[in-house]
N, C-alpha and C positions, 0 to 999 in steps of 0.2 A: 537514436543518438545516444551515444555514450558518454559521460558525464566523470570525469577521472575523480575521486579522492582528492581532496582542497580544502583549506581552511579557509571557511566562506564568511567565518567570521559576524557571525548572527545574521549575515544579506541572505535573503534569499535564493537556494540553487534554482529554482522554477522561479519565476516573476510571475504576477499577474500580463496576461497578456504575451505570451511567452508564445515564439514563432511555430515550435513543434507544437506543443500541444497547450493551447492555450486553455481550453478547458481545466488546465490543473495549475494547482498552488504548492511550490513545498517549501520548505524552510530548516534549516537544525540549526536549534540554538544550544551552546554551552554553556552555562553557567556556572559557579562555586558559590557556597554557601554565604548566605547573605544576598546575592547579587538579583538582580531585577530584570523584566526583559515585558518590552508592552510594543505591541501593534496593531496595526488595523488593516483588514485587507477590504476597500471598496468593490464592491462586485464580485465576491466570495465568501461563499462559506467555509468553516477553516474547522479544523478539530486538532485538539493539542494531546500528544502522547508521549509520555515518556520514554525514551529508548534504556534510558538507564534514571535511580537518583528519583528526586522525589521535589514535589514543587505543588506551591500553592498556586490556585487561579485563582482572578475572579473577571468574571466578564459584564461591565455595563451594571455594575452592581452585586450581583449573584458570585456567592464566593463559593469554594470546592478546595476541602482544604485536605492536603494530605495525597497529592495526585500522585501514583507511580509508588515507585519501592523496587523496582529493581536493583541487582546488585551488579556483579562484572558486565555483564552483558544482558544480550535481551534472552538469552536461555533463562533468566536465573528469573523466573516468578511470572505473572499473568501479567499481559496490559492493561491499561486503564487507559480514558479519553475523556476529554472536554470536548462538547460541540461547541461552536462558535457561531453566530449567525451572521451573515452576510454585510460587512461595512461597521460590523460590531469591534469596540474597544475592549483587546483582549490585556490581561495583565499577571504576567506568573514568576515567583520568588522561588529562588532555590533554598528548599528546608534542609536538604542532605549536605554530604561533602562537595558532590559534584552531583552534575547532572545535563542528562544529554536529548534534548527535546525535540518530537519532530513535531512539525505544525505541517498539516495535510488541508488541499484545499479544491475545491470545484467553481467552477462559475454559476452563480446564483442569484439573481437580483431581491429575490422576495425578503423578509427579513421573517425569520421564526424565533422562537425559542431556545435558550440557551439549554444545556444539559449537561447531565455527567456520567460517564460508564466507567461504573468498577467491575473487579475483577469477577464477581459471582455473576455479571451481566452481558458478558461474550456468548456469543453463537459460536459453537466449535464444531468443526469439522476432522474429521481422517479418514481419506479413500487410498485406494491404490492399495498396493502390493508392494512385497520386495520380488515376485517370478517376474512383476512388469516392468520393473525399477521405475513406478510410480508413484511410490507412497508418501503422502504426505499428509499436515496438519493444516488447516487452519483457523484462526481465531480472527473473527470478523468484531470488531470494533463498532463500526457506523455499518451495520449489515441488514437481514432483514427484520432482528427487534424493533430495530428504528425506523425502520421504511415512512411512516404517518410522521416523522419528526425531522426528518429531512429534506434538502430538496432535490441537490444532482450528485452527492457525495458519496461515496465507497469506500470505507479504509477498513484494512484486513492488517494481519502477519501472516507469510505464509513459512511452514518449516519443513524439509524435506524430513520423513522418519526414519533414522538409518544414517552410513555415510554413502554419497553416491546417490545417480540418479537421476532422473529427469521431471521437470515440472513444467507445466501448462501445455502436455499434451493431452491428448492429441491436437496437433498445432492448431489455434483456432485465431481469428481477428475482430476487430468489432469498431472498425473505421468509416463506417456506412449507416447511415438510418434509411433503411429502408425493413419497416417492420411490415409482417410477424419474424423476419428471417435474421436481422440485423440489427443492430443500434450502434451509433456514434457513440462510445467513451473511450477519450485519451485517458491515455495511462502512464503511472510515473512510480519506477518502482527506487528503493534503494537496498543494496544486498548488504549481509553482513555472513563471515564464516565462522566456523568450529573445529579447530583454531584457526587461528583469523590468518593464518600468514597462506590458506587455500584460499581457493577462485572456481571460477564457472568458465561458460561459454553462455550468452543472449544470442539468440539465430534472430532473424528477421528476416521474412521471405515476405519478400513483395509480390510474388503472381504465382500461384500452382505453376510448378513443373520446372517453375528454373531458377537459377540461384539467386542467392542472396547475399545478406552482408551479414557476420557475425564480431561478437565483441567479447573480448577477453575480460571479464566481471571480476576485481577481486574487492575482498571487505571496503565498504565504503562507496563502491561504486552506486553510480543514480544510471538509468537508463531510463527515458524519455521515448513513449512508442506512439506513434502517431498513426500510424498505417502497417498490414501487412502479420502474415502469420508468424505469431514470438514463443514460441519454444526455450526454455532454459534448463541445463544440466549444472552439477558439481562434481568435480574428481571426487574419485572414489577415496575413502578415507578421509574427508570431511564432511563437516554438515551445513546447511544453507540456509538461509533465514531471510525472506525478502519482505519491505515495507510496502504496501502497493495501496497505491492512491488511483479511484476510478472518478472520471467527472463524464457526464453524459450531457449530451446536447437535447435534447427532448424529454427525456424522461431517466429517470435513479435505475431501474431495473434494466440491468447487462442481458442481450441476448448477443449470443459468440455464434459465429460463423465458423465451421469445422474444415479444415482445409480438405477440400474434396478428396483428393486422394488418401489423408490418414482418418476418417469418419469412421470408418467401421471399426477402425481400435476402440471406438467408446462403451463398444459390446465387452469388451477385453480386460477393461479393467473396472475389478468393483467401487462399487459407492460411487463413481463418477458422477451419474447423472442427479442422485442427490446433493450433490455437491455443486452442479449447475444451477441448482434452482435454488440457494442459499443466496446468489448474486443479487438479490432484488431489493 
């Protein structure tokens, strides 16, 4: 499902309980300096990151002061993250001029420990090529440093290296728990461009071999994947930056399902497969 650019106006674009894919949480909040923003999501774990701007937490007590620093965009400096624990009272000030927050969430009932990740604290990633027009970045946030400190949550950036190009192939799915081969995590991505007035293509193939539906992604866009193989590209001459929220239904650790017919590309392009096993 595709989710158009809207002033959502600090509501949440994913809800708790949310018909696609309820397993996930998202939210952007804006803020200007001075201004305040406090929620609590019951039956979620939440982690708060800056997309831009700079903001103090504190969760349930525990304060984190100094979150974010980006500048125009989320090109411009390393993420940062507040975990949140599950039904916990989260509470964040805008220190900058402005600032543009995403709060990322998974379904979780246990309650853990609150935390903070700065920017020397990311797991980063870059596989692909430009011969495969696969190359890309990413910086996993709630990745596997935290694996022991989390419970069903995933949150990455992903950036295409280069302008152009394809990302999350070779098409894979992950709407099924049936392990070792599969796992259940809905996923909730939000794009943004470079410059922003470019766009993508989201494919979604619901069954090897026959078509599907595709969505015209431009900056701002949320896509909501519930089911079915999701492949994304960007026109050539920009660049792509996606948010991507995983919540898993049985266990934190993504195993993808490789759409039968494009598997053997995994041979094709480098670092891939170390890059599989970062999901956990």
């Amino acid at each position: 499902m595709h989710i158009a650019p809207f002033d959502n106006q600090n509501k949440p674009i994913v809800d708790a309980g949310d018909s696609t894919v309820p397993l996930n949480y998202f939210n952007i909040v804006k803020l200007t300096a001075g201004q305040a923003f406090d929620y609590q999501v019951p039956g979620y774990e939440t982690c708060i990151v800056p997309a831009t701007g700079t903001v103090h937490v504190s969760v349930e007590g525990e304060n984190y002061a100094d979150l974010g620093g980006r500048g125009v965009d989320v090109w411009d400096g390393e993420p940062e993250g507040v975990y949140v624990p599950s039904g916990a009272k989260a509470h964040m000030e805008c220190v900058s001029d402005t600032a543009e927050i995403f709060v990322a969430g998974a379904k979780y009932d246990k309650v853990l420990d609150p935390f903070a990740v700065r920017s020397d604290e990311l797991d980063l990633v870059q596989y692909g090529s430009d011969d495969t027009k696969t190359h890309r970045k990413i910086k996993h946030i709630l990745g596997q440093k935290q694996h022991d400190k989390v419970g069903r949550l995933l949150v990455s950036e992903l950036f295409t290296v280069g302008q152009g190009g394809w990302s999350g192939f070779p098409s894979h799915k992950h709407d099924t728990d049936r392990l070792p081969d599969e796992t259940r995590h809905d996923e909730t991505y939000n794009f943004r461009f470079r410059p922003n007035h470019g766009s993508g293509v989201q494919m979604l193939q619901r069954e090897d071999g026959k078509p599907g539906d595709a969505y015209h992604i431009v900056d701002g866009s949320t896509i909501c994947l519930d089911n079915g193989y999701h492949p994304c590209c960007v026109l050539p001459g920009y660049e792509m930056y996606y948010f991507t929220i995983l919540g898993g239904l049985s266990q934190r650790s993504l195993v993808q399902f490789f759409q039968p017919s494009h598997a053997y590309q995994i041979e094709t392009i480098p670092g891939i497969k170390d890059m599989i096993a970062k999901f956990k």
